[in-house]
Every structure is written in structure tokens, then in C-alpha cells.
N, C-alpha and C positions, 0 to 999 in steps of 0.2 A: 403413603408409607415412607418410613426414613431411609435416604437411600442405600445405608449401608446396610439395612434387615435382610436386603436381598441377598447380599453374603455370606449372613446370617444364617437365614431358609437355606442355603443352601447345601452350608456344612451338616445344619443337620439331618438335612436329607440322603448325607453321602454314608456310604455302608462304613462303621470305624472299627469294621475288625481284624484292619491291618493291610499291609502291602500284597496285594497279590502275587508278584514276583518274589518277594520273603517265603510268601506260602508256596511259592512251587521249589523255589530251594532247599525248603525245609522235607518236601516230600519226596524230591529228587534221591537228599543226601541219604535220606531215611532207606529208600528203594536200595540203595548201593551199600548203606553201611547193614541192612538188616538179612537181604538177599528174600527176601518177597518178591512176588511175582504182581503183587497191588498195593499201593498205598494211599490210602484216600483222606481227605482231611475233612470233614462235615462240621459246620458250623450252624446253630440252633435258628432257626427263623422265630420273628415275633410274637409271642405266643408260647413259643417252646415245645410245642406238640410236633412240627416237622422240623428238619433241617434240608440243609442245600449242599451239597459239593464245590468248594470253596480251591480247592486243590488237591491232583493226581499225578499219581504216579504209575509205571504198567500199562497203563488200559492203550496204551498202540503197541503194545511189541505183539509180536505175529500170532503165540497162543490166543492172546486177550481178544484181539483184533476177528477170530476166528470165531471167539463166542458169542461176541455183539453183533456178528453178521451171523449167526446162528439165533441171537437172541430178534434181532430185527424183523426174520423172518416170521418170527413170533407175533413181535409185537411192531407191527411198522411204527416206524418212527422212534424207537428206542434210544436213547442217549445214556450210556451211564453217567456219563459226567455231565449230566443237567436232568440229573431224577431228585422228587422228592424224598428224605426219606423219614419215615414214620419211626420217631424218635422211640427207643425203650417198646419197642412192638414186641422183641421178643426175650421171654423172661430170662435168657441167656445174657443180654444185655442190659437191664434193667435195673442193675447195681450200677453198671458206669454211671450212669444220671442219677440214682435214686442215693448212692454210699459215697458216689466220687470216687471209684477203685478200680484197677482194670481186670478184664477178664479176658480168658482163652476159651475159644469148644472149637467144635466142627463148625465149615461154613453151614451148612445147611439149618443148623439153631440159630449161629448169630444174623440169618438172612428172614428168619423168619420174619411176616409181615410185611417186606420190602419185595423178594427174589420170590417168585413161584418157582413149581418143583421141578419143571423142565428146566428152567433155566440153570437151577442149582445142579441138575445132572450132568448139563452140558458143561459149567465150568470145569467141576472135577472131572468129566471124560476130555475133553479136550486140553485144558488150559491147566489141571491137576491142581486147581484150588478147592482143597478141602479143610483146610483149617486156619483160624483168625484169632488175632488178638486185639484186643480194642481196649484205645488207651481215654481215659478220660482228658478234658481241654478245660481249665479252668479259669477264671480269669474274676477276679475280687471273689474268693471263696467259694462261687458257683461255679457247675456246668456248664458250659458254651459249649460244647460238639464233643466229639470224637474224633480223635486220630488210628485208623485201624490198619491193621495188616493182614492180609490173605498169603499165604503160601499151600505149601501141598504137605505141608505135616507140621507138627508142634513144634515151635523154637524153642533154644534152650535156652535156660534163664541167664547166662551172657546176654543171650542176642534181645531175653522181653525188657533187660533192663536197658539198653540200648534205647528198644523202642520207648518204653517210659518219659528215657532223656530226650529223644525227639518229640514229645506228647509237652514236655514242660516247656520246651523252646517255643513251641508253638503259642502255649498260654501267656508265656514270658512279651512275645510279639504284639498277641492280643492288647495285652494290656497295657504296654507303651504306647501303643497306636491311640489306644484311646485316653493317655494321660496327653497324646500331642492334641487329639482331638480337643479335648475338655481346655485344654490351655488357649485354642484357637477359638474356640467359643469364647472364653472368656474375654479374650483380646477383643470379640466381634460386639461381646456386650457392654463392653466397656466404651469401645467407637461409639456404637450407639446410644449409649447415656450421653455420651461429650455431645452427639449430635443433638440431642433433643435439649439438653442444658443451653446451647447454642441457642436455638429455637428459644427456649424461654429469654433469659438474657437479652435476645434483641428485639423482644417487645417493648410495643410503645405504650401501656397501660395495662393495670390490674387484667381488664378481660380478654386481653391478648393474651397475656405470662399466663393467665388460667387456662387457657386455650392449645397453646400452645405445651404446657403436663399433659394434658388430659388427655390429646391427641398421641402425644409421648407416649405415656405409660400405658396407653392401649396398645399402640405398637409394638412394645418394647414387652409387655409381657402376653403377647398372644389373645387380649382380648378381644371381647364383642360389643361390648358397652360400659362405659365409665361414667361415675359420677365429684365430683368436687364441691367442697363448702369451705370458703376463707373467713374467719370472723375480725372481728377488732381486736385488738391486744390490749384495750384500755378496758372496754365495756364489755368484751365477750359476746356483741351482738352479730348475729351471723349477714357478712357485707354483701355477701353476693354466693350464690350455688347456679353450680357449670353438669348440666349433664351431655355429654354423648350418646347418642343413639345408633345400635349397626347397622342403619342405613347412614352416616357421615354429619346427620342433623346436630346440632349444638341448640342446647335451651340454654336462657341466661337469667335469671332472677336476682337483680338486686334487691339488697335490704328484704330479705325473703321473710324472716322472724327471728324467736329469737335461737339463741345458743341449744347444741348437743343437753339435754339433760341424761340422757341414758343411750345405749346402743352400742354397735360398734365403734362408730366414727367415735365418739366420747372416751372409749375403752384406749383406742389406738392414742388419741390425743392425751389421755393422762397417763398412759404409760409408755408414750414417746417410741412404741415401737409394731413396728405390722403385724397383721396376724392373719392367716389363709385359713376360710372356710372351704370343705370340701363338698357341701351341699345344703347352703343358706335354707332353702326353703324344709329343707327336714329340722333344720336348726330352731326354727322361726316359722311355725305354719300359719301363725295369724299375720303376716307380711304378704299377704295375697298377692299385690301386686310383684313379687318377684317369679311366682309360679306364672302369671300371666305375660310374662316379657320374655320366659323360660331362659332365664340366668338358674342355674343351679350356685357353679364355685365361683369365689368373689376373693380378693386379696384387701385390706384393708390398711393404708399406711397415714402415717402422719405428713401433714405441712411445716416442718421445724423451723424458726427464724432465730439465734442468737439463743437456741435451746431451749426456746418457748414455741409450745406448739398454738401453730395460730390457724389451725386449718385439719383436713383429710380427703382424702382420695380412696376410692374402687374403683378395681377393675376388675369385671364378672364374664364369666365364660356358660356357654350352656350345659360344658362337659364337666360332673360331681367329677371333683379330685383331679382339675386340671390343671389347678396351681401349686407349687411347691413350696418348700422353705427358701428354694434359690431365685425364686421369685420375689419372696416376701425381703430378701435381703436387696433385692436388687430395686424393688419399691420403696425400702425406707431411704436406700444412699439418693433416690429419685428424688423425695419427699425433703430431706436434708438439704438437699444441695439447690435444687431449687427456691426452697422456702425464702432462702435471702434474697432473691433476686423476686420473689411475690414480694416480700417485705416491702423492700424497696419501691415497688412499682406502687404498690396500696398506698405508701407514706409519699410518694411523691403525688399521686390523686388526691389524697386528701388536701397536700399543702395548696393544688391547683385551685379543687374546690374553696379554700380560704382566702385565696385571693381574688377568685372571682365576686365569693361574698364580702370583703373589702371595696373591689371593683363596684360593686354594688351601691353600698356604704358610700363611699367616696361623692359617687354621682349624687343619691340623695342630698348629699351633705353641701354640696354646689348649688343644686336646685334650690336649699334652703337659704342657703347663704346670697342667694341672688335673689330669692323672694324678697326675704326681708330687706334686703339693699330696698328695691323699687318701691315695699310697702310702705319704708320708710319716707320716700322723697314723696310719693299720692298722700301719704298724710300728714302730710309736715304743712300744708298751705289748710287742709281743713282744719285742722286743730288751732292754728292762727287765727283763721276767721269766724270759726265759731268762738274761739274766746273773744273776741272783739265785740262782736254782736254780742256777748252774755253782759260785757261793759258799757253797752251804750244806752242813755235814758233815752225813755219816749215811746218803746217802743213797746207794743200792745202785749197783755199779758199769754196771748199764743205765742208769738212772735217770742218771748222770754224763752216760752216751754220746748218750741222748737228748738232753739239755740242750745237749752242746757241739754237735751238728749243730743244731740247731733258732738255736742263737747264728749257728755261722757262716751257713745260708743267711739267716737275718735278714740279718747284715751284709753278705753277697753282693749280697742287694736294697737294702739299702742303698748299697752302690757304685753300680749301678746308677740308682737313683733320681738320685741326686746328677751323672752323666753328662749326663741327660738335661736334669737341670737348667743343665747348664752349655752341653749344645748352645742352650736357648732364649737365655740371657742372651746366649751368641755370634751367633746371627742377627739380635737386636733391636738388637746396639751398632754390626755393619759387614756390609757385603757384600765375599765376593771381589772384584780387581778384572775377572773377566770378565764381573761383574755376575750369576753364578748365586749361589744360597744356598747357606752353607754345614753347612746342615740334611741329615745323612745318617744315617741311623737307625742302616743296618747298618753303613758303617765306623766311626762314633764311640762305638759299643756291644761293637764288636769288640773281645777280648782285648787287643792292642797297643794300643786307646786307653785302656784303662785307668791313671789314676795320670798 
């Protein structure tokens, strides 16, 4: 994992519904400016069905204090200030959540489904809480909790619009907390791009820089397993495809075949930008193998090099609808900014491979060149002395026939010789211009290239 995800993980694991200390000032000043005897601040749990008491006011002064050791009795282990409570239970309250608007009754309505009926007696007998007003908490347009008030009779609409105004501060709280929060994430996404850009950048070749994404953007957007495909920029053939597997395994296929003709990966790649599926295998049910590896949501980005896409990447998660748009944004800047440094690393493999097949070339071209040296000097004495013997009288009509074949293959390998000498001198002075050599054993030794 990149070291800073841990950071990461951990902001968002932290609750960002604001300062707790905020929230108890805010319920404190409420208590004082409103003259209730309870002020409580409920904020919505996941789901939205229960909330939690987030912050209080009241519940130690001596009445209060009297009904919880009356309530305890009841119910050992009672906490009011660490109870769930059962959102919109009672139809009393049911508009705060349901209209975003606040409302006033008797405690005994607005406890409905939270307070059984003993307890509710003993408030009003002991503690003289019988009536509430509960203020909606809202935070980007929605419900997030309730800020409510108990007293022992109806306030007057001075004192509900008060409450109101502590109902908004609260929202007002909420929701910078969580513009600090979103800003802190972002800073933390941003480290972690730099860090895995890092990672790629100091790779030493293509299957490292591909290694090194693919690892990235798994980390980076909460995946389980990823896949990548880099092609050629000239030919469109696809060079090499990188999968990750959620147990940590990497597959590597070069030269695997050819180019995207349809699909995702082709989609992303001609339209230079990502795209989140929310549950591939309902998208695509003849993909079998994605119900088999149980990826449901996949993200899908481009490899961009000089704003040609030369490449793509997923990353799939098992959970439909686990990627976002702020995923899919944080995958192309992935895709983008990395591409150049795959660019690079691809064009530098290739130039490697050319010299090696050069390297190659070269050698043959020495081997040749020092053949023909030696076959030159071994047949420079036969071809002498067969021509000799072809000039001298007397000598038996075998003894002729010998002589002229032993001449002509001499000077056969002498043709020969003399070709190959001519193919070196031609690769050292020019290249083709497709830029291959024009070093060819068997067409430039062939019959027709003779002469």
C-alpha cells in the first residue's frame, strides 16, 4: 500500500460531523439562551434509520439526574446520552425528517418509539418535562439530525425562533467540518497520486512503469483487481497487457494480439476520458468471466501520452456502485499523467531492442567480413594452381578434366566470396530508407544476384 493511503483510510474513517466541543457550546449556549431544562443534539447514523447523541445539555442538573437514576432502575444500564434513537418513530416528529421543518407537541408524542411510558411519567413527575421542540439540522439540503428542546411547557415563539437559530449554527458547523474534511481528503489524494506518479517515473522499463499504475490505481481507488493494455502508437498493436489479481499476483503478456476493436477499454481510449460502471456483469452478461472472479463495479481510464491515447486501465471492486465520478476523475488525471512517463519508458525499450538488433547485425557483419578475408587467402593458391595445371601440355585427358572443375569451383567460391564482400561494404555505407539493413544472406547469394 502507498504509504500515505494510511492517512488517507484514516480521515475517512473519522466521524466529519464537526468539533465536538462546537457541539457542546452550541448546546450549552442553547440551554441558557432558551431556558429548557434538555438540549440534545442527534445526529443521523448511516443508513438514516437511527441516530446517536452527538451532544447535551441538562441531563446532570439534579431533576434530570433523578430521572435517569429512576430510569436506570428500570432499565439497568441506561445512558441517555449514549442511546440510539429511532429516527421519525413518532408521527409527531416525522415532518422534521420527512419536510425539513420544525415542530412542537407534548414530550410524551415526540418520545414516542424512543421513551416507554414509565419513563415518560417520571420526567414530567419529577424533572417537569413535558413539552419539546425539535428543530431540523440540515447540512447540503438534507436532514442530518435534530436539535430538540424539552421544557415543562410551550415556548414562545421569541424563545422557538431562538431555538431555530441554534438548529442552523449547528448545520452551518456541520457543513464546514465537512468542507475542511473534503479539502483534507483531497490534499491526501493528491499526495497519493504524487506518490504513485513517483513510483511510475522511477521505473526502469515499460513492465515496471506498467506495474508500478496498476498497483497505483488499485490503491488509489479502493480496488481488488486491475487490469492494463499499452499498444504501439505507430501500428496499434497491443505491446503488452498487466493484470493484477486480489491476492497481489501480476500476469504479464507481451505482444498478446492485436488492438481494442470494441469494448470498454476502445470507448475510454477514443474518447480520451473514464468512465464508471456500476455493475459490469449486469451490463455485459455474456463476459462470464467477470461474474466468475466476482468484480461487479470497474472504473475504466485512458493511458494519454502527448494526447494520444496509447493505452487503458480498470480497476474493479466486488461492490455494484462502488466507484464514483470522483474516482473516475482521479483515474484519468492517473492515466494522463502517467502516460508520458509509459511513453517514454516503451520508446526507450524499443530504441534498446534496435540496438541490440544492430548489436546483432554488427557481429554477423564481422563474422562475414572475416570469412571472406580467410576464404579469400585458402583460395588465392588453389585457383593459381589449378590454372596452371589447366596450361600445361602432356597431361592425360582426366588429369585436364580434373584441373578444369577444381578451376571452375575455385572461381564459383570466388564469386561468391566477392558477393558477400560487396553485401558488407553496402550495409556500412547506407541503410534502406525503412531504416532495416540491407544485409540478406540468402537473396544477395541467390543465382539472380549474381553479376
Amino acid at each position: 500500500m502507498i504509504p500515505c493511503l494510511a492517512a488517507l483510510e484514516a480521515l475517512r474513517s473519522r466521524e466529519v460531523a464537526g468539533d465536538p466541543a462546537v457541539f457542546q457550546s452550541i448546546v450549552d449556549h442553547a440551554l441558557a439562551a432558551t431556558g429548557a431544562r434538555v438540549v440534545a443534539l442527534v445526529l443521523a447514523e448511516p443508513g438514516g434509520r437511527t441516530g446517536r447523541v452527538v451532544a447535551h445539555a441538562g441531563l446532570f442538573s439534579s431533576r434530570v439526574r433523578t430521572v435517569t437514576e429512576a430510569a436506570q432502575r428500570l432499565i439497568p444500564g441506561f445512558d441517555p446520552a449514549n442511546i440510539s434513537v429511532n429516527l421519525g418513530a413518532s408521527p409527531v416528529v416525522r415532518p422534521v425528517y420527512e419536510e425539513g421543518r420544525p415542530v412542537s407537541g407534548p414530550f410524551a408524542e415526540i418520545s414516542v418509539g424512543n421513551l416507554g411510558e414509565p419513563m415518560v411519567d417520571v420526567a414530567a413527575s419529577v424533572a417537569g418535562i413535558r413539552w419539546s421542540h425539535v428543530c431540523p439540522v440540515t447540512v447540503d439540503g438534507h436532514v442530518a439530525g435534530t436539535l430538540s428542546f424539552h421544557g415543562p411547557a410551550e415556548l414562545p415563539r421569541p424563545v422557538l425562533n431562538v431555538c431555530d437559530a441554534f438548529a442552523q449554527q449547528a448545520s452551518l458547523t456541520i457543513e464546514n467540518a465537512q468542507l475542511v474534511a473534503q479539502e483534507r481528503e483531497r490534499a491526501a489524494r493528491a499526495e497519493c497520486l504524487a506518490a504513485v506518479l513517483t513510483g511510475v517515473g522511477a521505473a526502469a522499463d515499460l513492465e515496471s512503469a506498467l506495474r508500478e499504475l496498476l498497483r497505483g490505481a488499485v490503491d488509489l481507488l479502493e480496488g481488488e483487481r486491475g487490469s492494463a493494455d499499452v499498444f504501439d502508437a505507430v501500428s496499434g498493436a497491443r505491446m503488452m497487457k498487466m493484470r493484477l489479481e486480489p491476492d497481489g499476483s501480476i500476469d504479464v503478456l507481451r505482444n498478446p494480439g492485436p488492438p481494442h476493436e470494441r469494448g470498454y477499454g476502445r470507448r475510454v481510449m477514443d474518447e480520451k476520458r473514464a468512465v464508471v460502471l456500476d455493475d459490469f456483469p449486469a451490463l455485459r452478461p455474456d463476459q462470464g468471466l467477470w461474474g466468475e472472479r466476482g468484480m461487479r463495479a470497474t472504473v475504466y481510464a485512458p493511458i494519454l501520452a502527448g494526447g494520444s491515447a496509447i493505452g487503458s486501465f480498470h480497476v474493479d471492486h466486488p461492490a455494484p456502485g462502488h466507484f464514483t465520478r470522483a474516482e473516475a476523475v482521479l483515474a484519468e488525471a492517473l492515466g494522463a499523467q502517467a502516460g508520458e512517463v509509459i511513453e517514454r519508458a516503451r520508446l526507450a525499450e524499443a530504441v534498446r531492442a534496435e540496438q541490440l538488433e544492430r548489436a546483432r547485425l554488427d557481429g554477423a557483419l564481422l563474422v562475414a567480413r572475416t570469412t571472406a578475408h580467410e576464404i579469400n587467402n585458402a583460395l588465392a593458391p588453389v585457383v593459381g594452381y589449378a590454372e596452371l595445371l589447366t596450361m600445361q601440355s602432356g597431361l592425360s585427358p582426366a588429369a585436364q578434366r580434373y584441373a578444369a572443375d577444381i578451376m571452375a569451383s575455385a572461381m564459383h567460391a570466388t564469386e561468391r566470396v566477392q558477393q558477400l564482400q560487396r553485401i558488407v561494404r553496402l550495409d556500412e555505407s547506407s541503410m534502406s530508407p525503412s531504416g532495416q539493413s540491407h544485409l540478406d544472406l540468402d537473396r544477395s547469394t541467390a543465382p539472380e544476384a549474381a553479376g
